[in-house]
PAVEX-576593 format. One line per 2 residues: number of its first residue (from 0); for each residue x, y, z of N, C-alpha, C. Coordinates in Angstrom, 3 decimals. Example, Ala and Ser with C-alpha at 12.3 -4.5 7.8 and 13.67 -1.06 7.14 Angstrom:
# PAVEX-576593
0 = 13.190 -5.690 7.800 12.300 -4.500 7.800 13.200 -3.300 7.800  12.850 -2.250 7.080 13.670 -1.060 7.140 12.900 0.030 7.870;
This chain:
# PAVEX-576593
0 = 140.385 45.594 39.140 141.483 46.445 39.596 141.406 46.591 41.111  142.286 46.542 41.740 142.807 46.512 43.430 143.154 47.872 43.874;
2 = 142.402 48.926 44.783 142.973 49.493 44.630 143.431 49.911 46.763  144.211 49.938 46.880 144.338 49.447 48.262 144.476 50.445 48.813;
4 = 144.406 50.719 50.129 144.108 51.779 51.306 145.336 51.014 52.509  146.147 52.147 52.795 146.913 51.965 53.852 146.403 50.594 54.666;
6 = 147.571 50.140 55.579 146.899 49.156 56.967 147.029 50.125 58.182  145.841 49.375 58.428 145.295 49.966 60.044 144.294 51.717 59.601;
8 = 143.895 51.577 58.592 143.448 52.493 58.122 141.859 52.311 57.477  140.704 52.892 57.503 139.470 52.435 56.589 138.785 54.001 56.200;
10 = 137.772 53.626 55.585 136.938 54.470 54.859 135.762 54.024 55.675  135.358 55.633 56.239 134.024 55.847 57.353 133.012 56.365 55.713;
12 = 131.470 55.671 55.575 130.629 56.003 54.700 129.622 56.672 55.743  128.959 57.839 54.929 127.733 58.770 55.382 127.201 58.228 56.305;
14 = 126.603 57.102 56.363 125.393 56.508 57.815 126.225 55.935 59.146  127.612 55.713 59.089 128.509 55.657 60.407 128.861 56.915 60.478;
16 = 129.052 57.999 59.570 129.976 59.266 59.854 129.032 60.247 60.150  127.789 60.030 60.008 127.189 60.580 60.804 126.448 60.414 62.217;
18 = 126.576 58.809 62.933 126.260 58.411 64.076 127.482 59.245 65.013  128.927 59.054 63.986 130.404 59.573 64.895 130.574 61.310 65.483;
20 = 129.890 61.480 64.005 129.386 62.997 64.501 128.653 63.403 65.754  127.577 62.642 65.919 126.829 63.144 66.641 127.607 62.772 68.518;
22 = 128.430 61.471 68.512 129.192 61.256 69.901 129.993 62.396 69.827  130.831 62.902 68.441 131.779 63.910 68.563 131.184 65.096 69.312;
24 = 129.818 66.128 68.840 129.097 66.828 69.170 128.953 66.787 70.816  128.732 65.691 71.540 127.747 65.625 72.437 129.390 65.470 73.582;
26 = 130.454 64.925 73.372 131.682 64.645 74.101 132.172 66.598 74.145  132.073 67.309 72.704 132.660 68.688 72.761 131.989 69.466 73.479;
28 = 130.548 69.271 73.172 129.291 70.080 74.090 129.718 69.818 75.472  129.882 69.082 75.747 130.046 68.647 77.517 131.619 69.152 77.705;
30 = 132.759 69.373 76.929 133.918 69.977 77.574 133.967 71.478 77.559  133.068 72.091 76.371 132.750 73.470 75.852 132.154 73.600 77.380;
32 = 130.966 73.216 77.718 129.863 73.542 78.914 131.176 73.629 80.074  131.779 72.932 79.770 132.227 72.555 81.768 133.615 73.164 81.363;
34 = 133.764 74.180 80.547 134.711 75.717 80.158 136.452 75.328 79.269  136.378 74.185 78.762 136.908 73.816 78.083 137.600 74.356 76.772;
36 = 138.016 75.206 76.016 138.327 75.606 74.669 139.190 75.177 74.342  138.264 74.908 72.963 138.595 73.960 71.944 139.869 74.292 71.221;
38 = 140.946 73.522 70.155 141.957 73.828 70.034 142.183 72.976 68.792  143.110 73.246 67.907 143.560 72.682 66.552 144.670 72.351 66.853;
40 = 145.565 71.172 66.145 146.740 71.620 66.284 147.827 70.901 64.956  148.927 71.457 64.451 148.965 70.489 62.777 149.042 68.473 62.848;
42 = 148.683 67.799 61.832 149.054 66.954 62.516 150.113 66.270 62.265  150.949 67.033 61.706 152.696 66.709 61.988 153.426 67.122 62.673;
44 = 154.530 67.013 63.479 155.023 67.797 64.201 156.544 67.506 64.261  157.557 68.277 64.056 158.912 68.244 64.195 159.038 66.449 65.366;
46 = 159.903 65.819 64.544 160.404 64.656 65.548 160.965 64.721 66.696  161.779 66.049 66.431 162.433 66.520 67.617 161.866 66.792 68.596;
48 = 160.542 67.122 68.594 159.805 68.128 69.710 158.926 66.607 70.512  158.823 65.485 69.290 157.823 64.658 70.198 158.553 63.649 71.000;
50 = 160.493 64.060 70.619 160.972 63.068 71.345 161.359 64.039 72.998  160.805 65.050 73.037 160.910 65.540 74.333 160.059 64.867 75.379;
52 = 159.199 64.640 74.368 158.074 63.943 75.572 158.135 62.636 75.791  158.993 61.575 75.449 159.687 60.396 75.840 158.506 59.054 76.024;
54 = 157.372 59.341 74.866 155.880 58.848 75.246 156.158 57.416 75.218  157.031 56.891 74.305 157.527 55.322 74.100 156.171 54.630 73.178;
56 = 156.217 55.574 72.390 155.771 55.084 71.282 156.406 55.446 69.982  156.614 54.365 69.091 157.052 55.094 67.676 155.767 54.839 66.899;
58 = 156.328 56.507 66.173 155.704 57.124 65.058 155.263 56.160 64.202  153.575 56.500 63.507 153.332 55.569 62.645 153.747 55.826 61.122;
60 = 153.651 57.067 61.203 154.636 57.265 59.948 155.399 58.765 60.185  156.682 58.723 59.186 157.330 59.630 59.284 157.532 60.606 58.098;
62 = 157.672 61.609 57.716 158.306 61.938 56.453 159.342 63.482 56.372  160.205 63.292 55.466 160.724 64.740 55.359 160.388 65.930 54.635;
64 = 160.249 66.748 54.851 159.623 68.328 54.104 161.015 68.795 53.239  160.733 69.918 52.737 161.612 70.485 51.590 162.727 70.912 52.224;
66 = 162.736 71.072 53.593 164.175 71.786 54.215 164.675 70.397 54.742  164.545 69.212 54.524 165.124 67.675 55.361 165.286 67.634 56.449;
68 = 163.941 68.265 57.056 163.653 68.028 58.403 162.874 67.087 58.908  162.899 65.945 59.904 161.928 65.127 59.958 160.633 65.319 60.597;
70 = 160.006 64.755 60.029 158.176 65.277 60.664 157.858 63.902 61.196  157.054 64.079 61.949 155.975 62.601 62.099 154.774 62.858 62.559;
72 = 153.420 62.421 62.391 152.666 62.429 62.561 152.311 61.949 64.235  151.310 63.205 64.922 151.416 62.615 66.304 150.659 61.991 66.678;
74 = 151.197 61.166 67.764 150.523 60.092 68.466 149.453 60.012 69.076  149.203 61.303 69.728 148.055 61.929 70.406 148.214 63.254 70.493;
76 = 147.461 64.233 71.547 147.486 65.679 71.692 147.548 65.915 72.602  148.073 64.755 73.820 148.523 65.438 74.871 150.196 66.245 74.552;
78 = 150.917 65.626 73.620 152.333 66.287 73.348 152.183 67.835 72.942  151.229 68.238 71.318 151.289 69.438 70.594 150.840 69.798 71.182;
80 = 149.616 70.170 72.726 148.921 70.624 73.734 150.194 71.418 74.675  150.799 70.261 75.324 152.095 71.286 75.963 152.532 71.375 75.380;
82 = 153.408 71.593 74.215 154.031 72.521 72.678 153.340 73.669 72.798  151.776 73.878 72.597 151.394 75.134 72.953 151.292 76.281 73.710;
84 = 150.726 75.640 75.107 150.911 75.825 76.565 152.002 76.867 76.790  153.402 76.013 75.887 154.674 76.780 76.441 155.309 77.710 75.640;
86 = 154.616 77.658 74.212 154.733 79.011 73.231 154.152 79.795 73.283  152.502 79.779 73.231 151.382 80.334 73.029 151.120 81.016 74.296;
88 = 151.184 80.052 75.343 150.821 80.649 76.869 151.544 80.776 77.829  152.956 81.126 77.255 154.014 80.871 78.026 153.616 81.961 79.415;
90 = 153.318 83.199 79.650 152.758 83.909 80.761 151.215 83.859 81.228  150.587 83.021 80.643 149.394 82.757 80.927 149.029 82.153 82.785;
92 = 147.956 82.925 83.359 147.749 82.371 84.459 146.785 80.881 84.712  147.767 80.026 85.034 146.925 78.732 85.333 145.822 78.881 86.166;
94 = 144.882 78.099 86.031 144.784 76.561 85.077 144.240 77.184 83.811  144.665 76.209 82.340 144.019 76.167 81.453 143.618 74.814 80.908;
96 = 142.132 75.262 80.244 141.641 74.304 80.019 141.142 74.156 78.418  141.766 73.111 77.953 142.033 72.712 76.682 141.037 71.404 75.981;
98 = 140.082 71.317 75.346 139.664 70.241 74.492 139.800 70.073 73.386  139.596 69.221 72.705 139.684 68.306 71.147 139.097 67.336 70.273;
100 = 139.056 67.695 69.120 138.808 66.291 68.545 139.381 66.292 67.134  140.240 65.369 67.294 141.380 64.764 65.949 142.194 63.786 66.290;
102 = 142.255 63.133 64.535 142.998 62.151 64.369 144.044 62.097 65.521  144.748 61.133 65.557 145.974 60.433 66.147 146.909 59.079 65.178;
104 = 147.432 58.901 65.306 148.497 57.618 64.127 149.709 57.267 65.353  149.495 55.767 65.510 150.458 55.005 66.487 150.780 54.177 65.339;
106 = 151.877 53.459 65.644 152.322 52.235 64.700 151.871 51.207 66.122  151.390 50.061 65.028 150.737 49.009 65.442 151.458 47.269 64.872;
108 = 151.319 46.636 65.931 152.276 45.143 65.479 151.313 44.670 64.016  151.926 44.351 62.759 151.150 43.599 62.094 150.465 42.853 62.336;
110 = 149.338 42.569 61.397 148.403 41.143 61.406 148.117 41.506 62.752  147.703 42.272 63.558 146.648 42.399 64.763 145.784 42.928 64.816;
112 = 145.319 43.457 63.444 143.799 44.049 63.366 143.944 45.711 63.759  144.824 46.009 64.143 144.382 47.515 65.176 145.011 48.263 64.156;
114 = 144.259 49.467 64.583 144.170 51.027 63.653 145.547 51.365 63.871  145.948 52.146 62.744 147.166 53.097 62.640 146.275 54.525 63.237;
116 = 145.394 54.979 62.484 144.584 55.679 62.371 143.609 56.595 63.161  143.045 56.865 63.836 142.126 56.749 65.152 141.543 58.260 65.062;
118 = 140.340 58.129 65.708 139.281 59.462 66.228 139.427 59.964 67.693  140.281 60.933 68.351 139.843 61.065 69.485 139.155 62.218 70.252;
120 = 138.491 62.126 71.250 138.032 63.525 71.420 138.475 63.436 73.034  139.163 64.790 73.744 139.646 64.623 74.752 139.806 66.279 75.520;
122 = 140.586 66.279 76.551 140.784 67.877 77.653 141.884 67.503 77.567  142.895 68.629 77.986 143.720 68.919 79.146 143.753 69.988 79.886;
124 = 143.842 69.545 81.340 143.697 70.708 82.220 144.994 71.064 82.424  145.797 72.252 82.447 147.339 72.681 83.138 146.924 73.364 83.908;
126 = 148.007 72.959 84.952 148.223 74.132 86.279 147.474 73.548 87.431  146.388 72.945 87.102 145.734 71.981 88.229 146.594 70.772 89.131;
128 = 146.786 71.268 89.930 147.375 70.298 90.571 146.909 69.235 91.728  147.341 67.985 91.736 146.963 67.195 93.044 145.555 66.282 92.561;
130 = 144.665 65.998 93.690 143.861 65.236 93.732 142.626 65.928 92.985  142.341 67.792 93.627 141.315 68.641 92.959 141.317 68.461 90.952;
132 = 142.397 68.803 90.724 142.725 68.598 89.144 142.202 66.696 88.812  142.538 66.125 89.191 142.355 64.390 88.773 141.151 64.488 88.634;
134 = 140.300 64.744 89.794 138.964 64.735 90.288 137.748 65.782 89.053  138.199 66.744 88.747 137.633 67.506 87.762 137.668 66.836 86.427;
136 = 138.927 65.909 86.018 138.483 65.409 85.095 138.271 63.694 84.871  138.481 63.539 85.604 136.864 62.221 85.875 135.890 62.870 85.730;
138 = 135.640 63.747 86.386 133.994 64.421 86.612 133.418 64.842 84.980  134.523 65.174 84.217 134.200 65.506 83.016 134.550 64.567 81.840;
140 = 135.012 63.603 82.564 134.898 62.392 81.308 133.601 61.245 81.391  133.302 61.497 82.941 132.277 60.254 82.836 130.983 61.495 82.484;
142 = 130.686 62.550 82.030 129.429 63.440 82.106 129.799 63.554 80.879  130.729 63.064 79.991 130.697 63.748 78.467 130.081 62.142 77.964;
144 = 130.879 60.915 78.828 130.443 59.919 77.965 128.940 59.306 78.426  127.967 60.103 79.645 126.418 59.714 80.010 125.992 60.910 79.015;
146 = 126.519 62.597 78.346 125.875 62.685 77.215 126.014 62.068 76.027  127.186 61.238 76.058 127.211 60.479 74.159 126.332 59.286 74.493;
148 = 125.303 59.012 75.424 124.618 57.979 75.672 125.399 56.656 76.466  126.446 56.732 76.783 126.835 55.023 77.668 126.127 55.213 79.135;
150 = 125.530 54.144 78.938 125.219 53.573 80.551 126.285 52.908 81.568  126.676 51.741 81.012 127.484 50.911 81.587 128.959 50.955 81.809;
152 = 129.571 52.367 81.727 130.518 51.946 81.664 131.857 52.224 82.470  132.563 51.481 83.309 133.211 51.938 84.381 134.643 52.539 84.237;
154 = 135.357 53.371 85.410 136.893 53.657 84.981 137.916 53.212 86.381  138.667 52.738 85.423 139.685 51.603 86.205 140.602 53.191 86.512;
156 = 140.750 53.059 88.012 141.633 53.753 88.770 142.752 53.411 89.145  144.040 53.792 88.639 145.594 53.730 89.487 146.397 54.839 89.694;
158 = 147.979 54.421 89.658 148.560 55.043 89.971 150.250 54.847 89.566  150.662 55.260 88.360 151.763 55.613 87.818 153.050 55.511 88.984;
160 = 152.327 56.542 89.450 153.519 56.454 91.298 153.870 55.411 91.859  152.687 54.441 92.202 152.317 53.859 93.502 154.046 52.548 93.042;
162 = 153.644 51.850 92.469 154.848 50.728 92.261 156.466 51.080 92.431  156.808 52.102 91.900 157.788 52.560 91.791 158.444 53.202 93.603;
164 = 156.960 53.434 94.110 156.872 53.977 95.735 157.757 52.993 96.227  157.102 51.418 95.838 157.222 50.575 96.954 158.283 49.784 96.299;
166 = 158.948 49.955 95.416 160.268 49.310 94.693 162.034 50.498 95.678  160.955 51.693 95.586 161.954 52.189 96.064 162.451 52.208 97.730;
168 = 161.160 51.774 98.458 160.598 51.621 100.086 161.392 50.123 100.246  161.104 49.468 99.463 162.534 48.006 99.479 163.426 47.569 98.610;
170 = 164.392 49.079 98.738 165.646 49.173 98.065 166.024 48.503 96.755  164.723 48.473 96.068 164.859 47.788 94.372 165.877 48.375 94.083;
172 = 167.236 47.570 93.198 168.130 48.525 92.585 167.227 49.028 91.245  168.586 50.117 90.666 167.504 50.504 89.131 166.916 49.514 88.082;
174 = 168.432 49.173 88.061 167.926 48.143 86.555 166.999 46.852 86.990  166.918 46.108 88.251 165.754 45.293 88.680 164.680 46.030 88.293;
176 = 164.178 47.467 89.055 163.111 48.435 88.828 162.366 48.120 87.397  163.536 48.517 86.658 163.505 48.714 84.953 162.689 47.399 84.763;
178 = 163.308 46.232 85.319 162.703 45.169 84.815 161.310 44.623 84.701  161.033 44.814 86.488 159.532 44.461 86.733 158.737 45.843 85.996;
180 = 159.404 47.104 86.065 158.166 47.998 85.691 157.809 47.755 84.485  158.618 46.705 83.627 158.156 46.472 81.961 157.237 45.412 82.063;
182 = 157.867 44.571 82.957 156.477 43.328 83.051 155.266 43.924 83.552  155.102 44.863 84.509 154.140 45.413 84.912 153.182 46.020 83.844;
184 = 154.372 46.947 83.099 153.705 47.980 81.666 152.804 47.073 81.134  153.210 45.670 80.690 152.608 44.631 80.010 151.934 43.706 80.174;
186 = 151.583 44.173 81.334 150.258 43.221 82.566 151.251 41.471 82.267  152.316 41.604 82.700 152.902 40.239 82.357 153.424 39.722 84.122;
188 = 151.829 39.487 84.530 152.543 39.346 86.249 153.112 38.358 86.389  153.264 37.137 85.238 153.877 35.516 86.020 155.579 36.300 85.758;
190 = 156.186 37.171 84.533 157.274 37.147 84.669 157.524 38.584 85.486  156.675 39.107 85.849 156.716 39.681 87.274 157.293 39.281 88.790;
192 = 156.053 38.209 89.042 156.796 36.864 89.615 158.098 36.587 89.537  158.675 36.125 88.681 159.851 35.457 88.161 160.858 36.432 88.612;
194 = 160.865 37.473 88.163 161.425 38.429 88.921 162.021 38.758 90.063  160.576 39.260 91.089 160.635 39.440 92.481 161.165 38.066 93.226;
196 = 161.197 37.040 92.845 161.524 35.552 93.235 162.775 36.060 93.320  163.535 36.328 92.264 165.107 36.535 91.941 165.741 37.548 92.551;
198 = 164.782 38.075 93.308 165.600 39.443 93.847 166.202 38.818 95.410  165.654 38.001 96.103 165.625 37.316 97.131 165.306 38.655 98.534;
200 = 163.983 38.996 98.450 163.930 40.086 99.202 163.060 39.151 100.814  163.014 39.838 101.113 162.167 39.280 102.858 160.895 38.872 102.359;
202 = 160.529 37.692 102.925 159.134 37.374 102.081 157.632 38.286 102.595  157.525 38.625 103.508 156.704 40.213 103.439 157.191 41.540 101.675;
204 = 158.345 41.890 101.782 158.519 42.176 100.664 157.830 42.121 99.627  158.460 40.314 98.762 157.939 39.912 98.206 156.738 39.365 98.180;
206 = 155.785 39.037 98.660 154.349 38.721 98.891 153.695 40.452 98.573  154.318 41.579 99.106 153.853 42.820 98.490 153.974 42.999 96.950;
208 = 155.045 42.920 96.416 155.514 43.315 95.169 155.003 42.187 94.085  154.583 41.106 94.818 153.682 40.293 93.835 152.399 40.229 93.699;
210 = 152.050 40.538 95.048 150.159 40.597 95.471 149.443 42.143 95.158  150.035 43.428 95.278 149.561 44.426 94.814 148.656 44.754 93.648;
212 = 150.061 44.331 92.310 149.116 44.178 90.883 148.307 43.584 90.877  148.037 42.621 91.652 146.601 42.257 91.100 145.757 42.112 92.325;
214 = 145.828 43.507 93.180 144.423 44.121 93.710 143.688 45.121 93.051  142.237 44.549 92.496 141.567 45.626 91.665 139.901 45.511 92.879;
216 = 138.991 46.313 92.650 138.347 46.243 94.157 137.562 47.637 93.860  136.730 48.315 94.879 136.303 49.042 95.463 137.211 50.170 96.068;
218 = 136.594 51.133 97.121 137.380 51.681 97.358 137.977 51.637 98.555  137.618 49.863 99.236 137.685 49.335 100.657 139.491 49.034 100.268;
220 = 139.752 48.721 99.154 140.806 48.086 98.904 142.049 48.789 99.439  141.950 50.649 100.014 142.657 51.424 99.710 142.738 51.440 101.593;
222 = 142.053 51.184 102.173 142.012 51.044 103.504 142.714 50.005 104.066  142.852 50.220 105.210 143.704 49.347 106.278 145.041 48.418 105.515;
224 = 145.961 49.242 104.977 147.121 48.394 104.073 148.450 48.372 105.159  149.298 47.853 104.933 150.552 47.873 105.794 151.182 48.991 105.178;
226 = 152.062 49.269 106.156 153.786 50.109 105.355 154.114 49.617 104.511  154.941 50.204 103.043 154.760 51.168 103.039 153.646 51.637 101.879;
228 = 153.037 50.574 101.673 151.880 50.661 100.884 150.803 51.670 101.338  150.546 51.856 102.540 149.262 52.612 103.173 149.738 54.069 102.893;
230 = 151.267 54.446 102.927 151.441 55.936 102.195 151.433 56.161 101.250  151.617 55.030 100.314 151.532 55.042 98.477 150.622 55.535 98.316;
232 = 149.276 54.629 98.919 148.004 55.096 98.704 146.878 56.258 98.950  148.321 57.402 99.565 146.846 58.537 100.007 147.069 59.909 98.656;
234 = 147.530 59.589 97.549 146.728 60.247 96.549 145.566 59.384 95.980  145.659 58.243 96.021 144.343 57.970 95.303 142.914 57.798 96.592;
236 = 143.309 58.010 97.614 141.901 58.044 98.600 141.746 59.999 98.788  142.854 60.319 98.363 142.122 61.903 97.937 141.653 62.235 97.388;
238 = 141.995 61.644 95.516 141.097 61.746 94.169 140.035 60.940 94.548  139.185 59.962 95.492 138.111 59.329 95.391 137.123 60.270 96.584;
240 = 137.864 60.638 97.424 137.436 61.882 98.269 136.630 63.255 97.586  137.257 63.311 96.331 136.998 64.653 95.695 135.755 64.099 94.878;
242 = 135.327 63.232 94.858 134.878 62.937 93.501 132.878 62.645 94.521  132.101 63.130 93.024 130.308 62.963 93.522 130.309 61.590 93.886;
244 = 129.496 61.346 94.725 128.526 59.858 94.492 128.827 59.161 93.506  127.878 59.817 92.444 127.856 58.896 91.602 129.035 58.907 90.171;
246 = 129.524 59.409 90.689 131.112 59.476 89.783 131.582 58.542 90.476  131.896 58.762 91.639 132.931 57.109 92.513 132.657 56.523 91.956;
248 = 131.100 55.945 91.756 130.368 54.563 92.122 130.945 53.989 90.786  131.465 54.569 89.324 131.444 54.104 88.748 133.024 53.915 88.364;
250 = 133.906 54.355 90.010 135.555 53.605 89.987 135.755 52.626 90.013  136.689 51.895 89.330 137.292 50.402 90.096 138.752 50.700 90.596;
252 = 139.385 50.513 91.421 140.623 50.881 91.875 141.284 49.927 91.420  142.312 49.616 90.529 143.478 48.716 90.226 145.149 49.136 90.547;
254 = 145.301 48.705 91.340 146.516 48.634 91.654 148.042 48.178 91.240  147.435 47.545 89.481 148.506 46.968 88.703 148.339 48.110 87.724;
256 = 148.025 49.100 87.849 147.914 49.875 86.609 149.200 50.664 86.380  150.394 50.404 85.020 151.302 51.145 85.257 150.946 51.487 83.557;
258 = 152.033 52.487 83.393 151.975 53.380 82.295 152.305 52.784 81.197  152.023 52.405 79.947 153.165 52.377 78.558 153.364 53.902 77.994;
260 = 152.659 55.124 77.865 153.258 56.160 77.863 154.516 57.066 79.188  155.238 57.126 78.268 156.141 57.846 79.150 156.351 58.551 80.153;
262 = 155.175 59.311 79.575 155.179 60.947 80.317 154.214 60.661 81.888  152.976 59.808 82.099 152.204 60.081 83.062 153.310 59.755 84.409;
264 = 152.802 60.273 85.580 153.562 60.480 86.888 152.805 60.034 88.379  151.413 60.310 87.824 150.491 59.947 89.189 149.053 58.969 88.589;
266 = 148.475 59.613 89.389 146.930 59.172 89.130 146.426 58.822 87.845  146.039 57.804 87.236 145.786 57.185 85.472 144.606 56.573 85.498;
268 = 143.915 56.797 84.501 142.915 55.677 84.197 142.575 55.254 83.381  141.603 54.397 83.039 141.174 53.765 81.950 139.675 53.801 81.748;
270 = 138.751 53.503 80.681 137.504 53.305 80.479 137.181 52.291 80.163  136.410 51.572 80.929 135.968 50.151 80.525 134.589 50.170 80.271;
272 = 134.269 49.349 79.337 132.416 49.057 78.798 132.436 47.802 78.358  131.066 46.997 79.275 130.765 45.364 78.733 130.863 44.967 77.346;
274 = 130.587 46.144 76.359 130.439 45.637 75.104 131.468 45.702 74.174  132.583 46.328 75.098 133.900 46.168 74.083 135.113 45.704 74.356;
276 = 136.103 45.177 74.260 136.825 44.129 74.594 138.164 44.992 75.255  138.143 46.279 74.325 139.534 47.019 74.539 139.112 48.389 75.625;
278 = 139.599 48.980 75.675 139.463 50.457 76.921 138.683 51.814 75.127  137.949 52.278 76.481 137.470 52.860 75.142 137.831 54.797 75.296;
280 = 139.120 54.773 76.528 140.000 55.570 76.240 140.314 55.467 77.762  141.547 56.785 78.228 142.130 56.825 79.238 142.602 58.294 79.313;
282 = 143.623 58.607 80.590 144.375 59.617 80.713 145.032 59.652 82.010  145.639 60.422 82.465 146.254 60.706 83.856 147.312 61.935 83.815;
284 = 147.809 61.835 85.234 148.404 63.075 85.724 149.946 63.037 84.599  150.209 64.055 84.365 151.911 64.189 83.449 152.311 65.674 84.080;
286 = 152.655 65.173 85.195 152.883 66.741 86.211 154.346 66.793 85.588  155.259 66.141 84.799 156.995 67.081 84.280 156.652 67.063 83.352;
288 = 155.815 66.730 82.283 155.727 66.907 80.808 155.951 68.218 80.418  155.588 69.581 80.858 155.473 70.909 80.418 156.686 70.955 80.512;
290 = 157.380 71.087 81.583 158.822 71.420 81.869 159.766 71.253 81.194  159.821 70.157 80.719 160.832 69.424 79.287 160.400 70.347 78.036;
292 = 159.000 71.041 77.825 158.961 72.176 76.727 159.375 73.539 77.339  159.599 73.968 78.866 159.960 75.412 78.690 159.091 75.580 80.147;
294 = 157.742 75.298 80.397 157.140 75.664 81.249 156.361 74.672 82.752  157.156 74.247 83.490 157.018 73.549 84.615 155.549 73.984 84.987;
296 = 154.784 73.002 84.637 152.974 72.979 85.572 152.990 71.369 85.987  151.993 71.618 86.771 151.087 70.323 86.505 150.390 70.087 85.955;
298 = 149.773 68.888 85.464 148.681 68.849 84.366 148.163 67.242 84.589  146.681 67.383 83.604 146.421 65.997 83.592 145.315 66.482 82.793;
300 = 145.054 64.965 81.814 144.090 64.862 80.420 143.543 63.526 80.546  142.781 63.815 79.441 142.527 62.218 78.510 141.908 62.198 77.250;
302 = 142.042 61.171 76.680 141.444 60.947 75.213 140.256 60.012 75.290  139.501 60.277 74.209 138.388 58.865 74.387 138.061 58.234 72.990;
304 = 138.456 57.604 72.718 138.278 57.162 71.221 136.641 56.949 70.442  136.059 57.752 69.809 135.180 58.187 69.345 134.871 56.125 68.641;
306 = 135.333 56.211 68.014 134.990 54.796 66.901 134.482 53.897 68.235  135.533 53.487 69.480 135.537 52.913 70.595 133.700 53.201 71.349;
308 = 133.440 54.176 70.975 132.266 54.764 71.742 131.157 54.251 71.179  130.992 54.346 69.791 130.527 53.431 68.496 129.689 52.526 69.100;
310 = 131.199 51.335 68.907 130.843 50.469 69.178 130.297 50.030 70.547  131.260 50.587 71.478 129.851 50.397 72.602 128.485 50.755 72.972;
312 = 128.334 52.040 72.158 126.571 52.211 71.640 125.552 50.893 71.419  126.555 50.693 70.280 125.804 50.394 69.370 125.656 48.636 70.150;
314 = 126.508 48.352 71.121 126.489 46.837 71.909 125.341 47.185 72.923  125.423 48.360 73.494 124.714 48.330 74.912 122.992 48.772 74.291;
316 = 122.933 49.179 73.159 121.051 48.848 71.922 121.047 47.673 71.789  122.515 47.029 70.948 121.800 45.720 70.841 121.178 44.782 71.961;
318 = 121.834 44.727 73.338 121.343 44.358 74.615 120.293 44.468 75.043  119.878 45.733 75.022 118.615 46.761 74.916 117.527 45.525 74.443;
320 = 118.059 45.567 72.620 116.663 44.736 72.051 116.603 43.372 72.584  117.992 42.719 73.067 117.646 40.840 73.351 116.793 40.838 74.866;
322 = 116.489 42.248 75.490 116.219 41.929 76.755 114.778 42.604 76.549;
């Protein structure tokens, strides 16, 4: 007899669900410590409310309740987070600081292996604004993931803003904009290329709008740039300003980094580790997200995918023993 389990979905047994526990523990301990409170939130939520937040993802699944209202299960917790924010704390004095750990459900392309499903544990800070807010939580994502044990593992630095700066600095019309920022979304720089070719802009221009995305580097990269790139770039030499020693040391600055969620606006990043192929989470600034629920802040989060953490454990032991 067959008896089958959703796709993109599995069954965690006692001796993994308790290794997951213990990253869960040691990621909450470190947002609890550095004043974080913790937060629930259902994990369905009116359709209506998650299409405020314009994340550009669809729901992995949907369903209707007894009054034929539609629900869907959310994508993440940066959305039901400001849902709260602007019910719960609607007079509350900023900043607040918010952590987590729960499911998430994205719909995923068939036959590609990837979860519907997912573990995440994550912050959001509101009301923090600018480079100080970015900077606090780097500081508290790379100190939650040296207590879940990673050594190796670095975070790719950009900027949501920065492209859109310099599309608008050489009079990109919209719908061109629209175009490259999708090839961009999709790290698809040859039809990026193809693109900026077609626009027939001044070849300074174009030599910018093609050569940018793919400066990734240090933090030399952010120095000595031309117009109007060198003004794009002074939020992210502020967030690297704010940040310890040894928090920098473990930036990479990428300059092709643009959003597939909707909502982020500035400063974004990613988590990278040798032993795993995919990002083993991210976050960034979503300074209008509140506003579209009721309450205009700034803000900025991230998630870190617990399973993701796993496995890079469990790569950077095995390394351990071949060496």
């Amino acid at each position: 007899m067959s008896v089958r389990i959703p796709s993109g979905t599995r069954d965690v047994l006692p001796e993994e669900m308790g290794e997951l526990r213990r990253i869960e523990r040691a990621l909450l301990g470190t947002f609890l410590e550095a004043g974080y409170g913790e937060v629930s939130t259902p994990a369905v939520e009116y359709e209506e409310t998650l299409r405020l937040a314009d994340q550009g993802l669809r729901p992995a699944y949907r369903v209707v309740d007894d009054h034929g209202a539609t629900l869907a299960l959310r994508a993440d917790m940066t959305v039901p987070i400001a849902r709260v924010v602007a019910t719960r704390y609607a007079t509350a004095e900023p900043p607040l600081r918010f952590c987590y750990s729960a499911h998430a459900y994205r719909a995923v392309r068939p036959h590609r292996g990837q979860m519907r499903e997912f573990l995440q544990s994550g912050v959001e800070l509101v009301g923090a604004p600018g480079p100080e807010g970015t900077a606090e939580a780097l500081t508290v994502l790379c100190r939650a993931l040296e207590a879940a044990g990673l050594r190796e593992f670095r975070v790719g630095l950009g900027d949501a803003a920065l492209y859109p700066r310099l599309l608008a600095a050489y009079g990109v019309g919209e719908a061109d904009r629209e175009r490259l920022l999708h090839e961009l979304a999709t790290r698809d720089l040859v039809g990026l290329d193809r693109i900026v070719a077609e626009l027939g802009l001044p070849a300074d221009a174009s030599a910018m709008l093609g050569g940018v995305p793919r400066r990734r580097g240090g933090p030399e990269i952010l120095e000595g740039n031309a117009a109007p790139l060198d003004a794009a770039l002074e939020d992210l030499r502020a967030v690297l300003g704010e940040l310890a020693p040894d928090i920098a040391a473990r930036v990479i600055v990428d300059l092709g980094r643009f959003p597939r969620m909707g909502y982020y606006t500035g400063a974004m990043f990613e988590v990278y580790d040798p032993e795993v192929g995919e990002p083993l989470g991210g976050g960034g600034r979503y300074d209008d997200l509140l506003g579209r629920f009721g309450r205009p802040l700034p803000a900025v989060g991230f998630a870190l995918g617990v399973d993701r953490i796993h496995g890079a454990l469990a790569g950077e032991e095995r390394g351990e023993t071949r060496a």
